[in-house]
Each structure stands twice: as C-alpha cells, then as structure tokens.
C-alpha positions, 0 to 999 in steps of 0.5 A: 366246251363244244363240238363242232361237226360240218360236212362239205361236197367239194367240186374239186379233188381231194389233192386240190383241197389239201393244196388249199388246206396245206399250201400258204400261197393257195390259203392266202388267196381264198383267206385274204390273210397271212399264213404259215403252213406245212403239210408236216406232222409236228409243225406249227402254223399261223392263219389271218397274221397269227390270230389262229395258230397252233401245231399239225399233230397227224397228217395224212396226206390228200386224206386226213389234218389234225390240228392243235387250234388256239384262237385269240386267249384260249387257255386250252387248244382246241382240236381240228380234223379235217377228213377227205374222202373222194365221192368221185373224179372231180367230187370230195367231201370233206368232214370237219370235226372241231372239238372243245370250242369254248362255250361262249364262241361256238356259235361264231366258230361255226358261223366262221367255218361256213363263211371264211374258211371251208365255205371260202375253199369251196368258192374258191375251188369251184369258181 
C-alpha cells in the first residue's frame, strides 16, 4: 500500500474550499459527475455516480475532512485527510494525505488528484 502527500495553495478561503469540498451542488460543478456529500461525521457519500464512496469519519468544519474512500473493488478502504490551514485573507493551503492506495493505482491516484479533483477545485475557484 501506498501513501499519497500533496499540498495545494488555493486563491480562495478556506470556507469556500470547504463549500467545494462538502457541497454536492459546488462538487458537481467543478467534477462534472454526480455527488452525494455531507459535511457530517458518520455520513457516507458517492463522487462521479458512485464510482468513489465511502463514509466522512471526522469532520472539522472550514478545517479538517477524513474520509473512508473505496474505489472500483478495493477489499480495503483507503483513508483521506483533507487539511486546510488560511495563509492569509484570500489564500489557503490545503494538505491532502491519501493513505493505503493499492500499489498497482497509485500512481493513477496521484495523477487524479492533481487533474479531477484538488487540481479541478483550484481551476474552479480561481477562475
């Protein structure tokens, strides 16, 4: 299993990039897929029509998401932490740890978060 570390500076604050991470009106805008999200601890969501769901397991308000990913037939869930911490008025930077990626997807993972995910909410914020 693999570990995935990125780090994102955002033009926005961190309350809009919890809106983009959260809202599944604001997540089907910048994804182009269907969601189901919550911004509540125990939850589960669906990304991209269910091809990525799982459960939020700890959620800190405009600061902190943990989530419970399964993609495609994982056996095992994967864990994702989302971390933002404002570097001023209108900047955030946004830390993403992504741990036990299967070996044989990681790199593909890695690629996706900078393409259709945190790389798609920066586009999308910033425009």
């Amino acid at each position: 299993m693999k570990t995935i570390n990125q780090t994102y500076v955002i033009k926005a604050t961190p309350k809009e990039i919890w809106r983009a991470l959260v809202d599944p009106d604001h997540i089907e805008v910048w994804s182009g897929g269907k969601a189901k999200m919550s911004d509540k601890q125990g939850v589960p969501f669906e990304l991209w029509d269910g091809d990525i769901y799982g459960t939020n397991l700890e959620v800190v308000t405009n600061k902190k998401l943990v989530q419970e990913w399964y993609g495609g037939d994982w056996d095992k869930p994967s864990k994702v932490t989302f971390v933002l911490t404002a570097l001023g008025p209108e900047q955030t930077q946004v830390a993403l740890l992504h741990e036990n990626v299967p070996d044989k997807e990681a790199h593909d993972i890695e690629d996706g978060w900078k393409r259709y995910y945190l790389g798609e909410i920066k586009k999308y914020l910033e425009q």
